[in-house]
N, CA, C and O of each residue as an XYZ file, in Angstrom:
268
protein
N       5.741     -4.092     -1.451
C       5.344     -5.092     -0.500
C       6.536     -5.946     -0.067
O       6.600     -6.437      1.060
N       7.586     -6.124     -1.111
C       8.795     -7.008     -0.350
C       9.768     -6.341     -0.488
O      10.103     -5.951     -1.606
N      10.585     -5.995      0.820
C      11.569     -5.943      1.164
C      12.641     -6.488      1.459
O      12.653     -7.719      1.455
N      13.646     -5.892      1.743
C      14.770     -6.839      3.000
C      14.547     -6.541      4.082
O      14.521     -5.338      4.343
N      14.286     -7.567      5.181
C      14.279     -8.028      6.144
C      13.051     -7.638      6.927
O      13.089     -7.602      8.157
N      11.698     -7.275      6.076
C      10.440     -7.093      6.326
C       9.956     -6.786      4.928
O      10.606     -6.386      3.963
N       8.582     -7.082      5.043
C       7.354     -6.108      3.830
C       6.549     -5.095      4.085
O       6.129     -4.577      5.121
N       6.429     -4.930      3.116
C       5.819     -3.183      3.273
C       4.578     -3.039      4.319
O       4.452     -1.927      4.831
N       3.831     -3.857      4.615
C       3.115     -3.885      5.594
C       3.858     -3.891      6.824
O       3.128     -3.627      7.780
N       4.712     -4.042      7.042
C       5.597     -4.364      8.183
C       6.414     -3.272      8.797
O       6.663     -3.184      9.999
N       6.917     -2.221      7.603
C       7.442     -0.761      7.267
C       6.170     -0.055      7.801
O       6.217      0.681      8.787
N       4.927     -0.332      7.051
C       4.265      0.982      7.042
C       3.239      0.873      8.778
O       2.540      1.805      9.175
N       3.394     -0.333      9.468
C       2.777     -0.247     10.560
C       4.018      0.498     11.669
O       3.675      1.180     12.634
N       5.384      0.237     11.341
C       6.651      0.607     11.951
C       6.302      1.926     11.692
O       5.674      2.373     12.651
N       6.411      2.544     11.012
C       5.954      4.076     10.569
C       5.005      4.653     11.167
O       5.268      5.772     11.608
N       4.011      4.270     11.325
C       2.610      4.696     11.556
C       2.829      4.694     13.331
O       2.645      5.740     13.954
N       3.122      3.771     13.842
C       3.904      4.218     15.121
C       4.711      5.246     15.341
O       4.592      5.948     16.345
N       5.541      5.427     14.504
C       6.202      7.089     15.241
C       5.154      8.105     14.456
O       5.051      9.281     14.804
N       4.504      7.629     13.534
C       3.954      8.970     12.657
C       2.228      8.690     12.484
O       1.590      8.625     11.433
N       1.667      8.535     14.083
C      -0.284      8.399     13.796
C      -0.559      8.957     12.811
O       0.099      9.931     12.444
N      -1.436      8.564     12.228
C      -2.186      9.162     10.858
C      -1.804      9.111      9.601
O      -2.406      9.443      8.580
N      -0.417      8.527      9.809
C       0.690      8.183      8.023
C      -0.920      7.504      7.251
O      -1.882      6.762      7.449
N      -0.348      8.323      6.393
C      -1.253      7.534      4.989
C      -0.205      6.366      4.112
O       0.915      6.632      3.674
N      -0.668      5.497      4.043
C      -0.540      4.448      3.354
C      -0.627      3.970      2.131
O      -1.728      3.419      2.158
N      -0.066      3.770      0.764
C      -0.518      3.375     -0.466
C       0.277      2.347     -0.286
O       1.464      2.529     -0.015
N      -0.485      0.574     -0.462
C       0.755     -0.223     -0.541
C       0.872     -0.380     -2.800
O       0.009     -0.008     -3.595
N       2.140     -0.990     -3.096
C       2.090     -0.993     -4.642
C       3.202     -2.462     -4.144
O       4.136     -2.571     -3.350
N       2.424     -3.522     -5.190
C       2.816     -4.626     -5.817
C       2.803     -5.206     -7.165
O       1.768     -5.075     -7.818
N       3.892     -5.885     -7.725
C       3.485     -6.459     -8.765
C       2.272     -7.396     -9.389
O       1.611     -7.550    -10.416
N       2.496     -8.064     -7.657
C       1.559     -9.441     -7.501
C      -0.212     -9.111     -7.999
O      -0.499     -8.025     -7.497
N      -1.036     -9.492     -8.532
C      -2.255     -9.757     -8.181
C      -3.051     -9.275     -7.103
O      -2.913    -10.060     -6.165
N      -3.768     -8.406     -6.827
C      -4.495     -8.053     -5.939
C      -5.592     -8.755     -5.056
O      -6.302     -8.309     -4.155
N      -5.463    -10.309     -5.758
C      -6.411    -11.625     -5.709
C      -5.162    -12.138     -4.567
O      -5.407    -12.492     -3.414
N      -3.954    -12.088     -5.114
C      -2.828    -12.633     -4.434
C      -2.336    -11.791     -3.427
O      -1.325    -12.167     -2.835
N      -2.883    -10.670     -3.102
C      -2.489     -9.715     -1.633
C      -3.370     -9.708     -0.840
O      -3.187     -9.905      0.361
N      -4.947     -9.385     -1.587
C      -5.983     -9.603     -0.131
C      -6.643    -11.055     -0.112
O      -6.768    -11.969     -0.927
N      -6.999    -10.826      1.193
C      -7.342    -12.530      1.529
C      -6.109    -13.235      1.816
O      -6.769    -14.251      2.037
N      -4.908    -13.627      2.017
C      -4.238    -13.833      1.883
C      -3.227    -13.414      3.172
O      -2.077    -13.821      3.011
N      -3.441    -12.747      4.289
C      -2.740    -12.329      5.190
C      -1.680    -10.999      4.952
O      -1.174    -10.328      5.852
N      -1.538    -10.860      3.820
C      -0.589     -9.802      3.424
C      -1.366     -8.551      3.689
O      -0.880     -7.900      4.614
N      -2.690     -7.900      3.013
C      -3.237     -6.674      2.992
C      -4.885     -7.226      3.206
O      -5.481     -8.204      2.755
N      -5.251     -6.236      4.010
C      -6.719     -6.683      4.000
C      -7.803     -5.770      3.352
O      -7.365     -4.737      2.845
N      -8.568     -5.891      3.314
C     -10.260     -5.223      2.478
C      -9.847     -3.692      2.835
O      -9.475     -3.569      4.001
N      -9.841     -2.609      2.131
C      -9.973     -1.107      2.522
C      -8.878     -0.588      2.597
O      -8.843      0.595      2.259
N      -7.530     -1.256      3.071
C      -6.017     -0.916      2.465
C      -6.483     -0.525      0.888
O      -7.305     -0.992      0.100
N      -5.394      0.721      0.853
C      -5.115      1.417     -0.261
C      -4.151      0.776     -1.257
O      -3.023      0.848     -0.769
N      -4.127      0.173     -2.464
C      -3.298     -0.640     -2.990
C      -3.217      0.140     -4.696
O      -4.237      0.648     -5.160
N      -1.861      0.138     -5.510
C      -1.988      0.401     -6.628
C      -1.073     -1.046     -7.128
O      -0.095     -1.527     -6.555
N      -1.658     -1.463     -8.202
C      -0.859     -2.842     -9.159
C      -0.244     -1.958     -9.993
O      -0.763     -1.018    -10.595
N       1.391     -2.470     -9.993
C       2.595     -2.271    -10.693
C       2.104     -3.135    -12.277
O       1.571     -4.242    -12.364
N       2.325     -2.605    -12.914
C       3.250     -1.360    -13.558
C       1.589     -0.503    -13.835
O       0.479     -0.687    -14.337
N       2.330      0.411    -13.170
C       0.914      1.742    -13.703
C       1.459      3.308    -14.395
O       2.634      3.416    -14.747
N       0.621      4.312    -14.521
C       1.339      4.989    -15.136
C       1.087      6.142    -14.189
O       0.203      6.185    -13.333
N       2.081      7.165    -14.494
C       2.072      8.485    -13.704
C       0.407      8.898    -13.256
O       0.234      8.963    -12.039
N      -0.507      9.108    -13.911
C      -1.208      9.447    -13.852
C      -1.904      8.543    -12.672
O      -2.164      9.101    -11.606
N      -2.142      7.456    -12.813
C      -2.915      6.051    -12.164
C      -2.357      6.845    -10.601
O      -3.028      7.384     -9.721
N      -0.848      6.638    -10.721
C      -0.510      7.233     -8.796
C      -1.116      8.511     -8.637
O      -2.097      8.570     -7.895
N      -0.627      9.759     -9.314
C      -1.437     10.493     -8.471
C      -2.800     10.912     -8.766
O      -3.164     12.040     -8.433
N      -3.834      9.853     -9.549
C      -4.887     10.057     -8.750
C      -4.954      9.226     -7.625
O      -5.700      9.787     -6.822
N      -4.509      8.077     -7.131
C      -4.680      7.049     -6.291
C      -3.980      7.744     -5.042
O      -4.219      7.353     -3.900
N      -3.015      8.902     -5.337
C      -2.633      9.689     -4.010
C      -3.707     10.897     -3.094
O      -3.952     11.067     -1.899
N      -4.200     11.652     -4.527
C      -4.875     12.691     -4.496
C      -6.201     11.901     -3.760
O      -7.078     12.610     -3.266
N      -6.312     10.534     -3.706
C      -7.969      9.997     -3.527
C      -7.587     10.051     -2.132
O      -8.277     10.729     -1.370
N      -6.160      9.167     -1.522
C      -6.011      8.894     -0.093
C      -5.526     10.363      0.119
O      -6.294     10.639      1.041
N      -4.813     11.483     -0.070
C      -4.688     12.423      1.126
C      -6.105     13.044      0.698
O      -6.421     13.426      1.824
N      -7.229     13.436     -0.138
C      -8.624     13.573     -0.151
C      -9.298     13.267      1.354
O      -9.828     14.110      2.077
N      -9.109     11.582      1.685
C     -10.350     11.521      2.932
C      -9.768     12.088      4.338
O     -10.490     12.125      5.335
């Protein structure tokens, strides 16, 4: 979610412009209380909380390229 000189929301809408249909996982340290609601990510964005383990991503990948 933070970068230099943008956040990952900011990357992945830049992206999604040259590339319709990019799938999206955002991953933060922060609180998921502290990303939605909040202007950063909203309701139905795909999100994984740092620190997780191998497994946690790719099911959370396998779920988004799934739909």
């Amino acid at each position: 979610m933070v970068l230099p000189q943008m956040n990952g929301r900011e990357l992945a809408e830049r992206l999604a412009a040259m590339r319709p249909g990019l799938r999206v996982v955002y991953m933060s340290g922060y609180a998921p209380e502290k990303v939605f609601g909040h202007g950063v990510l909203e309701e139905g964005m795909d999100f994984l909380q740092k620190r997780f383990r191998e497994d946690e991503l790719a099911r959370k990948v396998r779920e988004v390229l799934d739909r």
